[in-house]
C-alpha positions in Angstrom: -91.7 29.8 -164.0 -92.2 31.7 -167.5 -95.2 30.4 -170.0 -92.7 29.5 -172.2 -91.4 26.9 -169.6 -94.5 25.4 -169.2 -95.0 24.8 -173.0 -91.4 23.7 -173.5 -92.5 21.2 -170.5 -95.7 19.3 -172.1 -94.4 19.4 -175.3 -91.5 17.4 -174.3 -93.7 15.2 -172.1 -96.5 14.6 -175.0 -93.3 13.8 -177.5 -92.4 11.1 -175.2 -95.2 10.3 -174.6 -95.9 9.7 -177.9 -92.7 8.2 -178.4 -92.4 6.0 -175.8 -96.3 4.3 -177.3 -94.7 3.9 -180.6 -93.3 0.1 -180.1 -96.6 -1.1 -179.0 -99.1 0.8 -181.4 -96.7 0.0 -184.5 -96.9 -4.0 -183.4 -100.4 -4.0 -182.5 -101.4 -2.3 -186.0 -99.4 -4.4 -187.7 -100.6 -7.7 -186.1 -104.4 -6.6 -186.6 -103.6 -5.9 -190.6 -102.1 -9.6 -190.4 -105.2 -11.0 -188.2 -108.0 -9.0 -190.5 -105.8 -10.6 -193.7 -106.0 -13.9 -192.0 -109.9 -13.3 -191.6 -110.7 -12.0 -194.5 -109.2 -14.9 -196.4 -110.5 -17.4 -194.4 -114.2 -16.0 -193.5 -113.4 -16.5 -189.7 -114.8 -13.5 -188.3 -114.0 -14.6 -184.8 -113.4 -11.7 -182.3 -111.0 -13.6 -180.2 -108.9 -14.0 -183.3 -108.0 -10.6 -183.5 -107.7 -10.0 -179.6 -105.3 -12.5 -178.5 -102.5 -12.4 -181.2 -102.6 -8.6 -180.5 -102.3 -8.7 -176.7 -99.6 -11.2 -177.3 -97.9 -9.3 -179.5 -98.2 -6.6 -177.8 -97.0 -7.6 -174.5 -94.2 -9.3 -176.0 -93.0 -5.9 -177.5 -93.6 -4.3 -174.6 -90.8 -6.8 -172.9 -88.2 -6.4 -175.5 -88.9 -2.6 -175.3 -88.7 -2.2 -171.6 -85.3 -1.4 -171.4 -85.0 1.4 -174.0 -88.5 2.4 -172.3 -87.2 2.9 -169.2 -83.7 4.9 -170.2 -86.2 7.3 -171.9 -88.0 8.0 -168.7 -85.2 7.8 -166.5 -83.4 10.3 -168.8 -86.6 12.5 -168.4 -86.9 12.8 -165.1 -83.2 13.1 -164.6 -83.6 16.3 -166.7 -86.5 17.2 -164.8 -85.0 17.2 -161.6 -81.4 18.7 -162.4 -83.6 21.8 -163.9 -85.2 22.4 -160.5 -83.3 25.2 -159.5 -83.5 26.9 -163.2 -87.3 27.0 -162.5 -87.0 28.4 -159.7 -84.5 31.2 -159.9 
């Protein structure tokens, strides 16, 4: 196992890491913008008002995600495992 393996490795596994938090940090920033808009405009500054909509929203993108989540990592390990014997010959 070369150093240059090891970096190609966590820098394939931080991009999808990164990639695979995208959905739910894009929906959750958007929904807070909307909430704090909402609150600002309304002079509610209620913390459960910006909590709840978030988890929801949140949550819900997770479920609509899961599938394309899972291909990712599935695809990932796949590659991981079929490389096996590359690493270690």
């Amino acid at each position: 196992m070369t150093p240059d393996f090891v970096v190609g490795f966590a820098k394939n596994a931080i991009e999808l890491t990164l990639l695979l938090s995208l959905p739910m940090l894009g929906v959750g920033l958007i929904v807070g913008v909307i909430v704090s808009i909402i609150q600002a405009a309304t002079q509610i500054q209620e913390m459960t008002l910006s909590f709840i909509p978030k988890i929801l929203a949140i949550f819900l993108a997770l479920l609509f995600s899961f599938p394309w989540l899972m291909d990712k990592m599935l695809e990932f390990t796949r590659h991981l495992f079929e490389s096996i014997p590359h690493i270690i010959g």
